[in-house]
Structure formats: C-alpha cells, structure tokens
Residue frames as a rotation matrix with the C-alpha (Angstrom) as fourth column:
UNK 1
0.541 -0.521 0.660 -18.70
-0.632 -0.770 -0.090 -2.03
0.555 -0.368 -0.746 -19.01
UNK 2
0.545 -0.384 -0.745 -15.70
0.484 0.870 -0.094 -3.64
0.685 -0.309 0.660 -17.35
UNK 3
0.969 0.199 0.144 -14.57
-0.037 -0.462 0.886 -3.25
0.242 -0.864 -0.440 -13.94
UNK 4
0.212 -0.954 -0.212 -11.13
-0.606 0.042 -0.794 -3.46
0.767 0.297 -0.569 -12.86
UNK 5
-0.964 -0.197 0.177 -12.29
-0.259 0.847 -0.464 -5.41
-0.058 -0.493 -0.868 -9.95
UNK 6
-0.591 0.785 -0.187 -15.57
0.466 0.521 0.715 -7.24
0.659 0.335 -0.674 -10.54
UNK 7
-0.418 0.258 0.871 -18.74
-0.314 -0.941 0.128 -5.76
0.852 -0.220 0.475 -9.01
UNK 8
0.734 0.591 0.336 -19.16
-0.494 0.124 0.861 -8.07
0.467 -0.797 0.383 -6.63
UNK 9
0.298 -0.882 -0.365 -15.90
0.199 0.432 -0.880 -8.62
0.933 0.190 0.304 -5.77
UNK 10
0.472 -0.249 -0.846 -14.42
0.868 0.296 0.398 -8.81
0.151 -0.922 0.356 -2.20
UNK 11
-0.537 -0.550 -0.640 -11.76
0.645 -0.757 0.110 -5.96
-0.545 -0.353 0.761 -2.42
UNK 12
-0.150 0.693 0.705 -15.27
0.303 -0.647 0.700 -3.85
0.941 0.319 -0.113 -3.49
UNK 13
0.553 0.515 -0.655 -16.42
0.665 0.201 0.719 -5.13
0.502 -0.833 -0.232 -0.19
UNK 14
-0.023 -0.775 -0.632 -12.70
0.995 -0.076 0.057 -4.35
-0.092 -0.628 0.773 1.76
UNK 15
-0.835 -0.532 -0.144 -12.37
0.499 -0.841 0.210 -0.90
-0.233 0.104 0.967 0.30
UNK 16
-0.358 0.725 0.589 -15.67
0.015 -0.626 0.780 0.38
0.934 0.288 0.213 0.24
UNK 17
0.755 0.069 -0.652 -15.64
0.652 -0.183 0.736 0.29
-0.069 -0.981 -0.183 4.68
UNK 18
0.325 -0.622 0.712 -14.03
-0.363 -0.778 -0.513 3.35
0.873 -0.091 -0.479 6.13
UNK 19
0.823 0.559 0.099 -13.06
-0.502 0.635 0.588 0.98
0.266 -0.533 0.803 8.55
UNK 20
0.504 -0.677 0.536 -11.01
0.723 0.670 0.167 -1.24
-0.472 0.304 0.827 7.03
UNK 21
0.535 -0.552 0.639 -9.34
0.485 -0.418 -0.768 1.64
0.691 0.721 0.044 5.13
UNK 22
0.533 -0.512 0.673 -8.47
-0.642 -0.763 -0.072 2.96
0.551 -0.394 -0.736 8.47
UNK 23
0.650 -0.485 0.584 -6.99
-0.327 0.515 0.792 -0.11
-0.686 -0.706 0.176 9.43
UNK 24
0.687 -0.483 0.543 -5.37
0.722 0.367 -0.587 -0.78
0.084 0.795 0.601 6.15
UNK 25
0.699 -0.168 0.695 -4.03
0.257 -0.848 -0.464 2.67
0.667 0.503 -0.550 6.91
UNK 26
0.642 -0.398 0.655 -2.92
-0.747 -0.135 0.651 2.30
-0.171 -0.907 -0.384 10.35
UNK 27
0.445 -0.811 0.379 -0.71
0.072 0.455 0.888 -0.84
-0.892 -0.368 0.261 9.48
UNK 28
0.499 -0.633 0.591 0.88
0.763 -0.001 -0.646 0.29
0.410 0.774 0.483 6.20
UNK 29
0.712 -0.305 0.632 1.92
-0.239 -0.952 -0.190 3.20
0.660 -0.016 -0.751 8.11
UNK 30
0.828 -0.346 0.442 3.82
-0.503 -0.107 0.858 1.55
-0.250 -0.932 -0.263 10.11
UNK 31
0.673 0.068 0.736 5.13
0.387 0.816 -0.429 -0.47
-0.630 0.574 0.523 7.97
UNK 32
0.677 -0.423 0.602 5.90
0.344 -0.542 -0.767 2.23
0.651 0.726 -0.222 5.19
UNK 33
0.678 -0.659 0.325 8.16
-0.731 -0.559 0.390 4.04
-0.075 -0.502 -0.861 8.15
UNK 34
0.278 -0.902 0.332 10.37
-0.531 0.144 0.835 1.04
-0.801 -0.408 -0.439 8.84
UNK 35
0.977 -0.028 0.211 10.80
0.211 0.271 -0.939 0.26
-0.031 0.962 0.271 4.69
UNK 36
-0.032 -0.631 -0.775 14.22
0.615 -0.624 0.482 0.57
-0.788 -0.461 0.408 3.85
UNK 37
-0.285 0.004 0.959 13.26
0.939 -0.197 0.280 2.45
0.191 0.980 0.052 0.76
UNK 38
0.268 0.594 -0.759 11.67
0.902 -0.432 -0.020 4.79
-0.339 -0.679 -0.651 3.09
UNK 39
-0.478 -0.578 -0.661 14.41
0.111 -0.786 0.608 7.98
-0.871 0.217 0.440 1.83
UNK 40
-0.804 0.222 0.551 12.74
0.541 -0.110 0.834 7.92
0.245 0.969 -0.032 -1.32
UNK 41
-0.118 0.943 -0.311 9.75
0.856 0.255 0.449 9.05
0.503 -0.213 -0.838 0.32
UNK 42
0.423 0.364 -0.830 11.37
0.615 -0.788 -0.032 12.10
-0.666 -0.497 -0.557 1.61
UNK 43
-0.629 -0.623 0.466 13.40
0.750 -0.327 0.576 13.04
-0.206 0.711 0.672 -1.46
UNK 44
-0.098 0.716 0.691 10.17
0.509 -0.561 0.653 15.30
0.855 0.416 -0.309 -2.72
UNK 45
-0.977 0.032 0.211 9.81
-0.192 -0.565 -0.803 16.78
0.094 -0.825 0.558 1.06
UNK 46
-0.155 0.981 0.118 6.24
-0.667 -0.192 0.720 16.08
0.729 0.032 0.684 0.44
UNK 47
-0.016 0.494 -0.870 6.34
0.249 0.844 0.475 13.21
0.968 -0.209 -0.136 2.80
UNK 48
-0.012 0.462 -0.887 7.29
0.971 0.217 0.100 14.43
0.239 -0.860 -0.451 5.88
UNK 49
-0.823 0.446 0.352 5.47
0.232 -0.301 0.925 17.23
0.519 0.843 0.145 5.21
UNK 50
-0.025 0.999 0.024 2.39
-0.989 -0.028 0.144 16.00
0.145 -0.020 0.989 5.00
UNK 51
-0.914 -0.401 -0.056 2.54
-0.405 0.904 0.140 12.12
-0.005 0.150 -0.989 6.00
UNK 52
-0.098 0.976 0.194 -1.22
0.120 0.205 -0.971 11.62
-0.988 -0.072 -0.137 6.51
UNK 53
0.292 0.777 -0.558 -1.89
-0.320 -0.471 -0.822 13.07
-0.901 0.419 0.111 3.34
UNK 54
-0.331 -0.781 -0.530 0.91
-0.942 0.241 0.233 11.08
-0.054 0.577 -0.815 1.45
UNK 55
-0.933 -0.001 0.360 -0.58
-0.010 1.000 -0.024 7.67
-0.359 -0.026 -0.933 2.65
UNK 56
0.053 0.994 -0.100 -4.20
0.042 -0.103 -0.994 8.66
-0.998 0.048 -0.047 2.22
UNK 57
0.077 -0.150 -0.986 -3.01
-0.868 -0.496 0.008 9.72
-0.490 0.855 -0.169 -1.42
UNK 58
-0.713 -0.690 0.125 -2.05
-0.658 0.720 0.221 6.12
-0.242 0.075 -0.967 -1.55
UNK 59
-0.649 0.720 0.247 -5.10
-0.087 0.252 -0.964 4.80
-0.756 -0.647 -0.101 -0.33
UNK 60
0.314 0.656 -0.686 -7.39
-0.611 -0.413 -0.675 7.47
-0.726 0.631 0.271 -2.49
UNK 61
-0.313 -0.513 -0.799 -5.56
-0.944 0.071 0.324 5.91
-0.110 0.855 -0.506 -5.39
UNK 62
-0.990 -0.066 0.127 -6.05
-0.073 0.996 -0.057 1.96
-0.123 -0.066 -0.990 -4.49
UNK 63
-0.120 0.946 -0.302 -9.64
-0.174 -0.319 -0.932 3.49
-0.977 -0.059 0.203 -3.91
UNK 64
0.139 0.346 -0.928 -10.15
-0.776 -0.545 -0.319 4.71
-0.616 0.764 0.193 -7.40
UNK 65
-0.932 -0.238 -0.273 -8.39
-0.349 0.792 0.500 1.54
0.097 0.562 -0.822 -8.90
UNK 66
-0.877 0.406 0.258 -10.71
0.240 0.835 -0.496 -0.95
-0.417 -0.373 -0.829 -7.27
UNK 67
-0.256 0.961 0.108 -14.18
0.415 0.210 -0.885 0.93
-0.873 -0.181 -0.453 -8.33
UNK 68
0.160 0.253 -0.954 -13.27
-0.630 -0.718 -0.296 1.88
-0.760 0.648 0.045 -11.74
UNK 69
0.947 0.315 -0.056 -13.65
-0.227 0.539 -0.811 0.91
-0.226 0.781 0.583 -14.90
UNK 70
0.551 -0.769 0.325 -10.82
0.814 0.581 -0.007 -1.20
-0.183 0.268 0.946 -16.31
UNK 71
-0.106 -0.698 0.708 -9.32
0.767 -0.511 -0.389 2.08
0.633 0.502 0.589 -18.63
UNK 72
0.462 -0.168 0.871 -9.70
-0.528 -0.841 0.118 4.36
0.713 -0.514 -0.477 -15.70
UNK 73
0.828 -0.444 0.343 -8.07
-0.180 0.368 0.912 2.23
-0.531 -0.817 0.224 -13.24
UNK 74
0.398 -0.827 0.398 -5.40
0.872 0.476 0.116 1.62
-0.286 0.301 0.910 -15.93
UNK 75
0.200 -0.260 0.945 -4.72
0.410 -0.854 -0.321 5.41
0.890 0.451 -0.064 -16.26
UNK 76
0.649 -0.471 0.598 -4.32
-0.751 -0.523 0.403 6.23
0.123 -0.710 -0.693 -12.68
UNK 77
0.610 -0.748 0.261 -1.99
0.327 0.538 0.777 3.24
-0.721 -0.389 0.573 -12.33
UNK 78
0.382 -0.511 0.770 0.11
0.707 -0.375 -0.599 5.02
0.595 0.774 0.218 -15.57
UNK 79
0.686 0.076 0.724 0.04
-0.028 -0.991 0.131 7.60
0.727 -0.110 -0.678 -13.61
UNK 80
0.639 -0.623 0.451 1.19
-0.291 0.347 0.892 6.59
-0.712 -0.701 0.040 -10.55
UNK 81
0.493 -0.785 0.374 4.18
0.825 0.559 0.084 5.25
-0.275 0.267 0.923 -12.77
UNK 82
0.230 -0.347 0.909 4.67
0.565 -0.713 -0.415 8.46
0.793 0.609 0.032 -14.31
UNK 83
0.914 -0.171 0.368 4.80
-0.392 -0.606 0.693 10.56
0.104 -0.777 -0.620 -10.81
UNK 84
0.614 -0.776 0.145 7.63
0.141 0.288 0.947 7.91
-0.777 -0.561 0.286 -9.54
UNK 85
0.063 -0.828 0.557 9.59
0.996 0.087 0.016 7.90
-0.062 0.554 0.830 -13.05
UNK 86
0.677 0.038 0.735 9.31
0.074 -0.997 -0.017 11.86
0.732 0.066 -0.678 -12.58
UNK 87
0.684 -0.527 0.504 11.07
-0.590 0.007 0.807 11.49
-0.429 -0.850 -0.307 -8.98
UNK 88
0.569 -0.777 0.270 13.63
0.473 0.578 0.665 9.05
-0.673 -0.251 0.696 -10.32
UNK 89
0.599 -0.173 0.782 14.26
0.556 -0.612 -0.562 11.36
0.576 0.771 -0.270 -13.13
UNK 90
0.563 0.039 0.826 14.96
-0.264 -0.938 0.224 14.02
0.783 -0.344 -0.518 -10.51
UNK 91
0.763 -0.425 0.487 16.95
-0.535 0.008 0.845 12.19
-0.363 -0.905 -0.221 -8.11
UNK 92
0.113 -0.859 -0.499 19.26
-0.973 0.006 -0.231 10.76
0.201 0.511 -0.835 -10.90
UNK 93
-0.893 -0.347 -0.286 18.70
-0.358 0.934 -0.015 7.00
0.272 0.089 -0.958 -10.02
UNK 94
-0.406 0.738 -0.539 15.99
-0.433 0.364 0.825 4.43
0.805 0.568 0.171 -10.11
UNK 95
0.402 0.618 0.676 13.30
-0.906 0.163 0.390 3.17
0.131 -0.769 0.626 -7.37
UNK 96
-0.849 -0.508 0.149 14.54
-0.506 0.861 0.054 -0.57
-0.155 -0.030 -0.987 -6.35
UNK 97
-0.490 0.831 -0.263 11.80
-0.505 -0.025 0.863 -2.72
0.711 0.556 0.431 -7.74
UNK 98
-0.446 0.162 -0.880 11.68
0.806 0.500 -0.317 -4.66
0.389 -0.851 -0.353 -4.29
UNK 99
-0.987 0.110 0.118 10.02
-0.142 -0.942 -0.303 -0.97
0.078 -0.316 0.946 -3.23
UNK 100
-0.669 0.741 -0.057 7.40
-0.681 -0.580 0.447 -0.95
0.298 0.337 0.893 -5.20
UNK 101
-0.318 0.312 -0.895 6.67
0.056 0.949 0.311 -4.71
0.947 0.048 -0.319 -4.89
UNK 102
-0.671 -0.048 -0.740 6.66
0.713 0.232 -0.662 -4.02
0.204 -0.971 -0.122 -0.72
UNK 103
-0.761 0.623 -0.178 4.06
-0.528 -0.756 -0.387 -1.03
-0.376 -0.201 0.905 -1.26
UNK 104
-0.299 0.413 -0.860 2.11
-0.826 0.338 0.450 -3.39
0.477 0.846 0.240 -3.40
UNK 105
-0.602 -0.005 -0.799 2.17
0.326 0.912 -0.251 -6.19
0.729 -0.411 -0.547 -0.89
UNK 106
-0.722 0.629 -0.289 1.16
0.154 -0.261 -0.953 -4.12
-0.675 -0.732 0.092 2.30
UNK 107
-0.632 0.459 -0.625 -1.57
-0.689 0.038 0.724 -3.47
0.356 0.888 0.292 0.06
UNK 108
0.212 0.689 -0.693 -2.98
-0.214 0.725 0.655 -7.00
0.954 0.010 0.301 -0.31
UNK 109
-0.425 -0.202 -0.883 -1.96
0.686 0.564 -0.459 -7.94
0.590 -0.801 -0.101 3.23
UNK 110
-0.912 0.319 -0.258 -3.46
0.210 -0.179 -0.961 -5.40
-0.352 -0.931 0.096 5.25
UNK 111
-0.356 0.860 -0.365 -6.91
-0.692 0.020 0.722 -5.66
0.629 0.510 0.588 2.95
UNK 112
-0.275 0.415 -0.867 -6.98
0.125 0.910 0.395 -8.75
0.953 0.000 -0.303 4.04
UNK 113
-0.629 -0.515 -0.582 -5.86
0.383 0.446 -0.809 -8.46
0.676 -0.732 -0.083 7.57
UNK 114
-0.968 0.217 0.122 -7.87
-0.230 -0.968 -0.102 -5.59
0.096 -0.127 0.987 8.13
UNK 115
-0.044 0.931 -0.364 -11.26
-0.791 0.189 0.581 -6.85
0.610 0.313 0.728 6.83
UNK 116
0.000 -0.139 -0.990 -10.45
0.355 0.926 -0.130 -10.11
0.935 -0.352 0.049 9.01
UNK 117
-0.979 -0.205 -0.020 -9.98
0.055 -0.165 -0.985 -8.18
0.198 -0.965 0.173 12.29
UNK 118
-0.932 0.362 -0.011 -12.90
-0.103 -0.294 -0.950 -6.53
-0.347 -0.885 0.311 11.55
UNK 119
0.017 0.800 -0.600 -15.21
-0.962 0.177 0.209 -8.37
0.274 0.574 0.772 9.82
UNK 120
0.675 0.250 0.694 -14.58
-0.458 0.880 0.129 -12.10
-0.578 -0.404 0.708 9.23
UNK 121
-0.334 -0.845 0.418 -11.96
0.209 0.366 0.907 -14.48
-0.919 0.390 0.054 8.10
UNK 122
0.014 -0.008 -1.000 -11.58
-0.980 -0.201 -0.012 -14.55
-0.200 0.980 -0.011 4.27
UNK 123
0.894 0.447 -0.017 -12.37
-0.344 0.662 -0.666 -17.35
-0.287 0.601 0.746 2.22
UNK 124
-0.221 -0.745 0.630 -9.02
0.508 0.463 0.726 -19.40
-0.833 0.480 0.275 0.27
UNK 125
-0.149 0.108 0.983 -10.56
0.988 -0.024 0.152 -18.19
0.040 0.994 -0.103 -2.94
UNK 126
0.984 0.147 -0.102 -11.22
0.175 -0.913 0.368 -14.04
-0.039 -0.380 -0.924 -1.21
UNK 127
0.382 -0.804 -0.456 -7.70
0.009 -0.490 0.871 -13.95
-0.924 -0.337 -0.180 -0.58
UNK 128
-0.448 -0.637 0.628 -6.52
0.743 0.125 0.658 -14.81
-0.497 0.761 0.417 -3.96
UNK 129
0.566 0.712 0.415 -9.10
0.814 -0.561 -0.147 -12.48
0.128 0.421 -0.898 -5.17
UNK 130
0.916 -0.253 -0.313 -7.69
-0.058 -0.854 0.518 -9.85
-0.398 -0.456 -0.796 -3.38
UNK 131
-0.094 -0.980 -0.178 -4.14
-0.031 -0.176 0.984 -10.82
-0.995 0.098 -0.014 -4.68
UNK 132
-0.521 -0.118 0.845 -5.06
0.853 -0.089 0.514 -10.74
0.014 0.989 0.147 -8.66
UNK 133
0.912 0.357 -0.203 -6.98
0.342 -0.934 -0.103 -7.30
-0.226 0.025 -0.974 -7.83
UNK 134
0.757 -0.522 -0.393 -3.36
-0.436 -0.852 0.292 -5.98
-0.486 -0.050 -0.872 -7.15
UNK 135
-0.037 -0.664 0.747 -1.26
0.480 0.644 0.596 -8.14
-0.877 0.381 0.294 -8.93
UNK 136
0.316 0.464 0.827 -3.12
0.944 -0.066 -0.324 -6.80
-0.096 0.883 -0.459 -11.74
UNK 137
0.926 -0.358 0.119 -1.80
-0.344 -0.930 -0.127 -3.35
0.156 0.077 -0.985 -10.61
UNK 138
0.469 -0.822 -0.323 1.53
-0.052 -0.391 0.919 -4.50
-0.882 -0.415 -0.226 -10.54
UNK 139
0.306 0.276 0.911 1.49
0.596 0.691 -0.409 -5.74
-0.743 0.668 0.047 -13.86
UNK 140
0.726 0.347 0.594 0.41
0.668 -0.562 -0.488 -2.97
0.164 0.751 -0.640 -15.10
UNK 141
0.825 -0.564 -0.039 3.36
-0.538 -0.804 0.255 -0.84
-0.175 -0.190 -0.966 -13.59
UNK 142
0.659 -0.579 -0.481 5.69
-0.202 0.479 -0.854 -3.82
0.725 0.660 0.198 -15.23
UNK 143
0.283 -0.474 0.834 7.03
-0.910 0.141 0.390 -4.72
-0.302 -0.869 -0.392 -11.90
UNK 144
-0.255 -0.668 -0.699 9.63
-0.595 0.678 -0.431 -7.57
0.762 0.306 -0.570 -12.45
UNK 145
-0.588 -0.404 -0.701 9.42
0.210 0.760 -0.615 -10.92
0.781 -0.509 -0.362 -10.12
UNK 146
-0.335 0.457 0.824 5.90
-0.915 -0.367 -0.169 -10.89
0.226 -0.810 0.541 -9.14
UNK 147
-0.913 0.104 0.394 4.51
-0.009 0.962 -0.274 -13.94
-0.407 -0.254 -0.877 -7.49
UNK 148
-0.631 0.723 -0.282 1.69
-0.495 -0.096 0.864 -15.05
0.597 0.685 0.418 -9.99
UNK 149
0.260 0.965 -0.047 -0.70
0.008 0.047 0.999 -16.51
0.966 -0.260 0.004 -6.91
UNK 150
0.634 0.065 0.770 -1.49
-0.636 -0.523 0.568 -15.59
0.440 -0.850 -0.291 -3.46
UNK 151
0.979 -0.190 -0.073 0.30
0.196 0.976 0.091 -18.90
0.054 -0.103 0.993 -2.25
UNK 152
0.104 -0.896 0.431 3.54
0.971 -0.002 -0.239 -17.67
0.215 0.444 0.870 -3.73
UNK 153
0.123 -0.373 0.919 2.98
0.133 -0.912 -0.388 -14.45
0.983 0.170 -0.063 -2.51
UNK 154
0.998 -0.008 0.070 2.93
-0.069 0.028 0.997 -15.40
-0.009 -1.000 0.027 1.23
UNK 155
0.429 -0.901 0.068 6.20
0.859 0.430 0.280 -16.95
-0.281 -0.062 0.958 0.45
UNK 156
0.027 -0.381 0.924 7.45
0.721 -0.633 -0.282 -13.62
0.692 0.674 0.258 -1.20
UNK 157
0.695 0.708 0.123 5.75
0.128 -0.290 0.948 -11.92
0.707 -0.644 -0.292 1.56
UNK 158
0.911 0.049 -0.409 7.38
0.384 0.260 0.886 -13.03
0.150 -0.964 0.218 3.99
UNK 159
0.161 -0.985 0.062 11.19
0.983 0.155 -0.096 -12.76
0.085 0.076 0.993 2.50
UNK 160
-0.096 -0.269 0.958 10.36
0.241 -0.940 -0.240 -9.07
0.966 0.208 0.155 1.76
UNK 161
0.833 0.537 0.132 9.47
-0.017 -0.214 0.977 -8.77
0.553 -0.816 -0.169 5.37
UNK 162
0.603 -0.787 -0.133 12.94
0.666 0.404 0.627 -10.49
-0.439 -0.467 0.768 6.49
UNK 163
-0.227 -0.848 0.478 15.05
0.971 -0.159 0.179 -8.29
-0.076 0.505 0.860 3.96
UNK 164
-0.201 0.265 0.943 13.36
0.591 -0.735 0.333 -4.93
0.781 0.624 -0.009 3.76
UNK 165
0.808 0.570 0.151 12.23
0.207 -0.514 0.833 -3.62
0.552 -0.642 -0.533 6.90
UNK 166
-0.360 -0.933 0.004 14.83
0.576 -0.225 -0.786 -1.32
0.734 -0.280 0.619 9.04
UNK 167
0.924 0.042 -0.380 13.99
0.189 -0.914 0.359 0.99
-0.332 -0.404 -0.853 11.92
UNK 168
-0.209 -0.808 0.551 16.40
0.926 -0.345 -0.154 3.68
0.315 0.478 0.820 10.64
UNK 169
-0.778 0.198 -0.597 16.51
0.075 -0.913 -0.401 7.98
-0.624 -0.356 0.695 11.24
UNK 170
-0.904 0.428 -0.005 13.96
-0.267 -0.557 0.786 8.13
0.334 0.712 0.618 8.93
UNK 171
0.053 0.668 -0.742 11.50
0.460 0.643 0.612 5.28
0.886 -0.374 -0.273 10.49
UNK 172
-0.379 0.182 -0.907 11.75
0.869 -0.268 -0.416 7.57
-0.319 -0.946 -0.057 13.71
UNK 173
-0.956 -0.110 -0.272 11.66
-0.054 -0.846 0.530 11.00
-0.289 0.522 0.803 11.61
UNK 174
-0.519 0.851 -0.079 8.04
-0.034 0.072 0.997 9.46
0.854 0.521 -0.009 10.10
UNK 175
0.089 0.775 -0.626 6.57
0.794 0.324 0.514 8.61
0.601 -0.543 -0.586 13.15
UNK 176
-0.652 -0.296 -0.698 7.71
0.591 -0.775 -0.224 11.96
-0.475 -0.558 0.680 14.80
UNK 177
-0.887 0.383 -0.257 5.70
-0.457 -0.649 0.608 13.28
0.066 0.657 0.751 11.87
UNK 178
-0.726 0.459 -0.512 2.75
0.186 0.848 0.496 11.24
0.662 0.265 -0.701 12.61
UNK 179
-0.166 0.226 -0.960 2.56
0.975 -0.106 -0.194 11.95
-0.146 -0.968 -0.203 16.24
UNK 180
-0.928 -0.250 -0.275 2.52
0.195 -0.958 0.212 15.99
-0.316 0.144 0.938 14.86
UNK 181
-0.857 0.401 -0.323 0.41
-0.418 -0.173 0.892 15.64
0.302 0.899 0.316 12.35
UNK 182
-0.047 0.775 -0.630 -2.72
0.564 0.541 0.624 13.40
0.825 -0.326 -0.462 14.39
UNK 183
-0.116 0.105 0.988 -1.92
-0.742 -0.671 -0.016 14.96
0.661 -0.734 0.156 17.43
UNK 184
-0.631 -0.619 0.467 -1.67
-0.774 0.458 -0.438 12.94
0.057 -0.638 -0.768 20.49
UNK 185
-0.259 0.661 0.705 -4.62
-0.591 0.468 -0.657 11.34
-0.764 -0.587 0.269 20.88
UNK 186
0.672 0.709 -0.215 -4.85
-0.536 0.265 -0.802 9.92
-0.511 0.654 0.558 17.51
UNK 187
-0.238 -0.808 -0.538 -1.23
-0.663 0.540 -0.518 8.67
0.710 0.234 -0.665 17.09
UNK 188
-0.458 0.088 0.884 -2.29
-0.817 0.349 -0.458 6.85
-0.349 -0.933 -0.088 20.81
UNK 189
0.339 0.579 0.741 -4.96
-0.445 0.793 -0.416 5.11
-0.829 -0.189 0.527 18.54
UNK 190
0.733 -0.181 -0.656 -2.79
-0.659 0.050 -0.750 4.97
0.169 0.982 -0.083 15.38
UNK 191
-0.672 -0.627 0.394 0.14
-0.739 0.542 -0.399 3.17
0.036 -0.559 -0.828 17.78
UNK 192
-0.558 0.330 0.761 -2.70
-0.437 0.662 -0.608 0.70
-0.705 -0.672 -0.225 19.57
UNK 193
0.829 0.555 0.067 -4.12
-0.332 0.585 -0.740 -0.54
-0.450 0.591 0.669 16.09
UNK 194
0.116 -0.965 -0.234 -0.62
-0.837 0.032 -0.546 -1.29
0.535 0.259 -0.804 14.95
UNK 195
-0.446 -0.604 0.661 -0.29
-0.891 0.366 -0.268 -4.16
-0.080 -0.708 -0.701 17.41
C-alpha cells in the first residue's frame, strides 16, 4: 500500500495535531483575506457565507491528502480541480495560476511555521519534506512554474508575497465575516495568533 505522504513522514506528524491545524488555520486566514485573488472566493457566495467552513474545507482536504493512499489522495486533488474548473466555467474566465500556487504555498509555510511555534524547529531535510508532500499536489493539479525544491520555493515565496497580497474591500469584507462567524472572543484569539 502506498501513501501519498510516507507513514512516518513529518507532514503526518504536522497534520495529525489539532494544534498546528489551528495555527495553520489562523495564518492562512489571514493571509487568504489579503490575496488579491481573494474575489474569486466570493464569486460562489459560499465564502462569505460561511468563511470558517470554506477554510476548514481546505484544511479537511490537505487532511485527507496527507493520510491517504496515493489513488485516494490523487482523486480528491482531481477533485479539487474539478470544483475550481466548475467555478471558472461559471464565471466565464480562468483562476490566475499565481492563485492557486499562493494557496499551495500558505500551505507548506504555515505547516511548517506552525509546527515550529509549537513544537520545534524543523530539520533542512523536514522542510523539504513538507515541500514535495505539496508540490506533489500541485503537480497533480498541473500548476505551471512550480519551484521543484524548498530552496527555490522560499525564493518564489517570497515574490508571491511582494506581488500578491492587497488589503482590498474584500480583505476587510472577510475579516468582518470572521469576527461574525467566531464571535468576539475567538476572532480576539484568531487576530493574536496572526502576529
């Protein structure tokens, strides 16, 4: 039987703490808000919605990748391709592949970062781990002009960070929906892990 990430693999470790998934969660959300791809996200209404239950959906998904077998983790990543080419169908024009790549990144960066707050540093040879876990899911969703090691993806990293990220009406609009949707006291700690 083959895993899509080895069974004793690190991003078993990362994603098998409800922990670290709530810190992986707390800084992609912040994150995802000030994307500028971010409108795509409300085209369906489903995001703000339901924004908890949109990222968690995310999550659940990265979840299912990581502890399944190779051909089930390569069917929900189909999927997931098939939901978004359903939405670009429906909105008459295509996702920018810098998008997907910058959902893909937060990803491997707040695995890491996450497990590192609260655990311990990662290894040189953990972190790359962690980037060919998801690398391997972009692949498979045929993403164009990925960096092929972790090295190159800091450097990738970083540009998408400099070029992509906007506070905009939406990046206030999400966190307005946040601060609903948790209720105060849990956006208080969703804000103060963010920093």
């Amino acid at each position: 039987m083959e895993y899509f990430a080895k069974e004793d693999s690190i991003v078993r470790t990362i994603w098998g703490k409800s922990d670290t998934i709530l810190f992986i969660f707390a800084g992609a959300a912040a994150e995802f808000a000030l994307n500028k791809a971010v409108d795509w996200l409300y085209f369906t209404g489903k995001l703000p919605a339901d924004p908890i239950g949109r990222l968690f959906s995310t999550v659940a998904y990265a979840k299912q990748i990581v502890f399944a077998e190779k051909n089930v983790a390569n069917a929900a990543i189909d999927r997931i391709s098939s939901i978004h080419s359903a939405v670009e169908k429906n909105r008459g024009s295509t996702i920018p592949d810098w998008a997907y790549r910058d959902v893909l990144y937060m990803l491997i960066h707040y695995s890491i970062a996450a497990f590192e707050v609260l655990e311990r540093k990662l290894t040189a040879e953990e972190k790359q781990e962690v980037f060919d876990v998801f690398y391997r899911v972009g692949e498979r969703m045929q993403l164009k002009e990925l960096p092929t090691s972790y090295e190159a993806w800091k450097l990738s990293r970083q540009e998408h960070m400099d070029n992509d990220l906007q506070k905009g009406a939406f990046t206030i609009d999400l966190f307005k929906q946040y601060k609903k949707h948790l209720g105060s006291t849990r956006y208080f700690f969703l804000i103060e892990a963010q920093k």
